[in-house]
BATILO-130082 format. One record per residue (C-alpha): residue in three letters; x, y, z. Coordinates in steps of 0.5 Angstrom, whole numbers, plus 500, padded with zeros to 3 digits. Each point is the difference from the previous one (the first is absolute). Example, Ala and Ser with C-alpha at 12.3 -4.5 7.8 and 13.67 -1.06 7.14 Angstrom:
<recs>
ALA525491516SER502507498
</recs>
This chain:
<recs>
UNK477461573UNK498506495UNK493503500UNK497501493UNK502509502UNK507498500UNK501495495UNK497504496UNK504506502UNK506497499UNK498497493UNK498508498UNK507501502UNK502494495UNK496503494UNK503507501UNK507497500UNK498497494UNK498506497UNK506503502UNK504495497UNK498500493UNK499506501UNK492500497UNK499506497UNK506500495UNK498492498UNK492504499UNK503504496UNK505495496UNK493496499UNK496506497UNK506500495UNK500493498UNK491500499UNK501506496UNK505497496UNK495493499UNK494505499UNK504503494UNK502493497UNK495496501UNK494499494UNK495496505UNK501501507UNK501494504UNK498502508UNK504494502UNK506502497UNK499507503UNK500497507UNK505495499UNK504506498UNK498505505UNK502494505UNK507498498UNK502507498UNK499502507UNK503494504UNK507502496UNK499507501UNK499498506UNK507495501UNK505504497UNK498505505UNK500495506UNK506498496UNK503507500UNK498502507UNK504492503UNK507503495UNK499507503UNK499500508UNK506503502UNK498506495UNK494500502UNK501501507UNK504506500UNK495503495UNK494505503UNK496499494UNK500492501UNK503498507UNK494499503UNK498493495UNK499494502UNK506497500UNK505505502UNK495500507UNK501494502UNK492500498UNK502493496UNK504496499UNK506499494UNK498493499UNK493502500UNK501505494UNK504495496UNK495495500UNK494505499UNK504503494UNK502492497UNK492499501UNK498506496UNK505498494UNK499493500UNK492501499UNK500507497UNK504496495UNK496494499UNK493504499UNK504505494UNK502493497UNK493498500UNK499505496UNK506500495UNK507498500UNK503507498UNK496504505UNK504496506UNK506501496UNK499507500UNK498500508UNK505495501UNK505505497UNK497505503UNK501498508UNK507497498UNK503507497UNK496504506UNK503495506UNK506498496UNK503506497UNK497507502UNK500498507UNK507498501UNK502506496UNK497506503UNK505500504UNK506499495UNK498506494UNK494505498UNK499495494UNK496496504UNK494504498UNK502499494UNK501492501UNK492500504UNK496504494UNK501493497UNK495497505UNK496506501UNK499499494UNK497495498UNK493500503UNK497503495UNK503496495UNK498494504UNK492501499UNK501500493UNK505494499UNK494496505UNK495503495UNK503498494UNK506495502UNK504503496UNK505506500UNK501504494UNK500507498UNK494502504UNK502497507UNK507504499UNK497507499UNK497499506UNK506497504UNK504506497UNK495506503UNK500497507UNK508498499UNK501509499UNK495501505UNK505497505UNK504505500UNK497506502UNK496496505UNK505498503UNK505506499UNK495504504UNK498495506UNK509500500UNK500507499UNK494500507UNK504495504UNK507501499UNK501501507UNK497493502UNK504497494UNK506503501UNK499497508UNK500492497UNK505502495UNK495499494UNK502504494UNK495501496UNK502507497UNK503499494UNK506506502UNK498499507UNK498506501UNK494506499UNK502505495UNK497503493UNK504493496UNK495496503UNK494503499UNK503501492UNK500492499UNK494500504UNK497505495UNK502496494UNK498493502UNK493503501UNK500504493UNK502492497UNK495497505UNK494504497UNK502499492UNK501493502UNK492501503UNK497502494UNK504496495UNK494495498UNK496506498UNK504499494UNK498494499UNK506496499UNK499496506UNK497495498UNK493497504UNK502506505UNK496506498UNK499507502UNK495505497UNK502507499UNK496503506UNK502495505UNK507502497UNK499507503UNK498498506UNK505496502UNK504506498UNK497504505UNK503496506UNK506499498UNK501508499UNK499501507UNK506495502UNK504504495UNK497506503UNK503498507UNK506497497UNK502507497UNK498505506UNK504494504UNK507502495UNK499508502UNK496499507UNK505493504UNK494500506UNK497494504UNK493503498UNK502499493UNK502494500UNK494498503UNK495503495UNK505496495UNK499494504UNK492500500UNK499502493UNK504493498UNK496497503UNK493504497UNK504498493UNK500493501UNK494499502UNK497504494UNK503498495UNK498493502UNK492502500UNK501505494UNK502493496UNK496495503UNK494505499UNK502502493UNK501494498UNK491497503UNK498507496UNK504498493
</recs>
């Protein structure tokens, strides 16, 4: 019989598994997304609807990612980056990981449903490309990055749509700026992992290879998203609106990433790339604040 330390030590063990296998910290940030997306549709903020989100956004994160990981053990074993996982250890079972995902979806999906039936069909949707398109065809053609901004996108959306049960011009600017934003993001973890990539056979360059014309549409992408960032400044988007110093400010970040996507043309380093990669991730996070902060101090 198990005494209470090692029961408990095998459930830490569990748990970090877990962790491992939704992958935490991208579905924490996935949920930071959908709550500012709801915080800039919502006229009252209903704390309820909130948590519900926050809840069920988490857990279908949380099972595309489980989802991902049960189709991808084989790459995942010959990959540094991802060959210590839970599954392509041993550490749990196929099966385990299938049921846990299947839980996930089930619930994630019935707690959205509760808050209205167009923000399940967009969580729906959203596990379906990811596990169903993106991941199968990561190993076929680069256009799976273009084919995976589709669900990366939609979380900022999503907290609108939970917000206000409707998809209009205003939930589709904030897709769209997360959709272009893709790109770079991605771009440059590929650009930093090709190696890895190359040794499950992923292909997530869109040329396949590291060079000046990469760095070129990553700059391009970058220079839409940030036009498509400032948009609402014009006021032609409906109840999504954004002052013109917020406009300024959300400018700022966006010019770093293009900054790093410029040198990336003239300098093809790891180093750079890297910079590329955190100044993405500074972006979005920013500009999610700097609109749900305008938007309270209006």
């Amino acid at each position: 019989m198990l005494t209470p330390s090692i029961k408990q030590f095998k459930l830490l063990d569990f748990l970090n598994d877990l962790k491992q296998l939704t992958k935490f910290g991208l579905s924490i940030s996935v949920v930071f997304s959908s709550i500012a997306g709801y915080l800039l549709g919502a006229t009252i903020i209903n704390y309820e609807i909130l948590i519900l989100l926050a809840l069920g956004g988490y857990l279908m994160v949380g099972a595309s990612n489980a989802f991902n990981q049960v189709i991808e053990i084989k790459q995942d074993a010959l990959m540094k980056r991802t060959k210590t996982r839970p599954l392509p250890t041993g550490r749990l079972s196929k099966n385990s990981a299938l049921f846990i995902a299947s839980i996930f979806t089930i619930l994630g999906l019935t707690i959205l449903y509760h808050i209205n039936p167009k923000t399940a069909f967009f969580g729906a949707l959203s596990i379906f490309l990811y596990t169903s398109v993106y991941t199968p065809l990561k190993t076929v053609t680069p256009l799976a990055v273009f084919v995976g901004a589709f669900p990366g996108a939609i979380p900022f959306m999503l907290g609108w749509v939970a917000a206000t049960n409707h998809f209009g011009i205003e939930a589709g600017v904030l897709f769209a700026i997360q959709f272009l934003w893709q790109f770079p993001h991605f771009w440059a973890i590929g650009w930093l992992l090709d190696d890895d990539y190359k040794l499950a056979g992923f292909k997530m360059l869109p040329m396949g290879t590291k060079d000046k014309k990469l760095a070129i549409q990553i700059i391009l992408y970058t220079f839409a998203m940030i036009l498509v960032s400032v948009y609402p400044v014009l006021g032609l988007t409906g109840q999504l609106k954004l002052s013109v110093v917020a406009a300024i400010l959300t400018v700022l970040p966006g010019l770093l990433m293009l900054y790093y996507g410029l040198k990336l043309r003239s300098v093809q380093t790891a180093i750079i790339a890297r910079n590329l990669m955190l100044s993405s991730v500074f972006y979005i996070t920013m500009i999610q604040i700097i609109f749900v902060v305008d938007k309270f101090l209006r």
